[in-house]
C-alpha positions as CSV (number, residue, x, y, z in Angstrom):
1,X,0.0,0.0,0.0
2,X,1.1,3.7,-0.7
3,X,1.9,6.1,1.8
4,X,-0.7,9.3,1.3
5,X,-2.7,12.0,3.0
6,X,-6.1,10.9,3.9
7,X,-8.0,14.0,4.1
8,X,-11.8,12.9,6.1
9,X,-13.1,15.5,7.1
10,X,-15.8,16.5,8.9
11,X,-18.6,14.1,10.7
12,X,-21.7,13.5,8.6
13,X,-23.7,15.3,11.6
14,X,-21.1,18.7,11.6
15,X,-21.2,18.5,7.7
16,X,-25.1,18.6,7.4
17,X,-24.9,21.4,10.5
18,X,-23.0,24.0,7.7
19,X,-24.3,22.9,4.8
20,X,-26.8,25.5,5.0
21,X,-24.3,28.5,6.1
22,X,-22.8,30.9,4.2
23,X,-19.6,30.1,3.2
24,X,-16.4,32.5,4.0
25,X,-12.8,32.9,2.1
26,X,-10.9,30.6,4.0
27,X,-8.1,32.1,5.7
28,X,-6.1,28.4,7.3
29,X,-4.9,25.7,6.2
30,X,-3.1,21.9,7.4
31,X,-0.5,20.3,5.5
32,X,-0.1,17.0,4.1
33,X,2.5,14.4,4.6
34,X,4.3,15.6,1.5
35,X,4.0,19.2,3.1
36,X,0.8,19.4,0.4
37,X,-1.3,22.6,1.9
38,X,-5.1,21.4,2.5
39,X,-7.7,24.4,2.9
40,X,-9.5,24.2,6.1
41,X,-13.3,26.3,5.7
42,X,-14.7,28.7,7.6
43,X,-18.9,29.9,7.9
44,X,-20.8,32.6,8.9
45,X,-22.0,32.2,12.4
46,X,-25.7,31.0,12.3
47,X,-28.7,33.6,13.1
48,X,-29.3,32.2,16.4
49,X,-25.8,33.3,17.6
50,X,-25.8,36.9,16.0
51,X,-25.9,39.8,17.8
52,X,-23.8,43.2,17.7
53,X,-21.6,42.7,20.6
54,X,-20.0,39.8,18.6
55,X,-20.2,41.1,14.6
56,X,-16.9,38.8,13.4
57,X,-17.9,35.7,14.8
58,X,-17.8,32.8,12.9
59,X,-17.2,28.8,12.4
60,X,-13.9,27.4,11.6
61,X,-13.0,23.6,10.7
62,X,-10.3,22.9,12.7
63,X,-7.9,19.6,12.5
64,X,-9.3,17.6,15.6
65,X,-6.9,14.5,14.9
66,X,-4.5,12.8,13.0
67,X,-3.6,9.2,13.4
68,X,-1.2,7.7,10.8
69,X,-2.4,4.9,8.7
70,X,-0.2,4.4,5.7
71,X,0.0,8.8,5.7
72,X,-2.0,10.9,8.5
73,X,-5.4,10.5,8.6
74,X,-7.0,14.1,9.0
75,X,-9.9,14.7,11.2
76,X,-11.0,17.7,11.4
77,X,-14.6,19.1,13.7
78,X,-15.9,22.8,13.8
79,X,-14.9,25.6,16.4
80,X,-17.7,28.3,17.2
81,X,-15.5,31.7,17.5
82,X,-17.3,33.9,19.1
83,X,-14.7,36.7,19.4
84,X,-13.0,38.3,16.5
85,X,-12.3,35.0,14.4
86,X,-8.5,35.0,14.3
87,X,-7.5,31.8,13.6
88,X,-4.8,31.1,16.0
89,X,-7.9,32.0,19.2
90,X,-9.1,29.0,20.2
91,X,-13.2,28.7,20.1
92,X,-15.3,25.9,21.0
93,X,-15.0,22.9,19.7
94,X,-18.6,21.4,18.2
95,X,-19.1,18.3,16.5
96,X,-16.2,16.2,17.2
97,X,-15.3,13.0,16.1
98,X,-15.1,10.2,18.9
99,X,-12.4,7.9,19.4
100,X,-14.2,4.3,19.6
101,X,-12.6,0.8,19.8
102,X,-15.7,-0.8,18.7
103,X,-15.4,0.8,15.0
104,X,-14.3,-1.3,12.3
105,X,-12.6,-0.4,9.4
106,X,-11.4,2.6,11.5
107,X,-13.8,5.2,10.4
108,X,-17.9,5.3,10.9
109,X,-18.2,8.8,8.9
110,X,-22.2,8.4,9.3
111,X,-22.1,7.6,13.7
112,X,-18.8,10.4,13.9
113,X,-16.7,7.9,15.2
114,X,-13.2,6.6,14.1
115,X,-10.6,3.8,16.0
116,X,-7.0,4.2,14.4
């Protein structure tokens, strides 16, 4: 087998969560194993968290993990940032994936759970 990056993502459950938001230049990125530079996406914060104290706030996709598997495996969940969105503040985390030693095949995309 060849050594790669395996880019997967978000869960299914974050992935619907932002489907609906609006979409923002992304402003981070990860590397791969070959040092290849993988955009990381960033959303408008959603209605319900709006207000005018906090008018930058947004969603980032963060890397959450990255367990080696022939190349890193890259996991990444969403971070609620709630201040003025710079990337290197850390938000909340929302949406993670779960490490679970009862998954097999070492990643349940659809349950957000992943064994490696």
């Amino acid at each position: 087998m060849s050594r790669s990056t395996q880019f997967i993502g978000l869960t299914n459950e974050a992935a619907e969560y932002v489907k609906n938001l609006k979409e923002l230049p992304s402003d981070t990125f990860t590397h791969g194993m070959f040092d290849e530079k993988i955009e990381l996406r960033k959303w408008e914060i959603p209605k319900e968290f709006m207000s005018s104290e906090r008018p930058n706030a947004c969603i980032r996709e963060v890397v959450q993990a990255s367990p080696w598997s022939s190349g890193p495996m890259i996991f990444t969940c969403l971070t609620l940032h709630f201040g003025n969105c710079i990337p290197e503040h850390n938000g909340m985390n929302i949406l993670q994936w779960v490490d679970d030693p009862r998954v097999k095949g070492e990643v349940d995309q659809e349950n957000g759970k992943f064994w490696v």
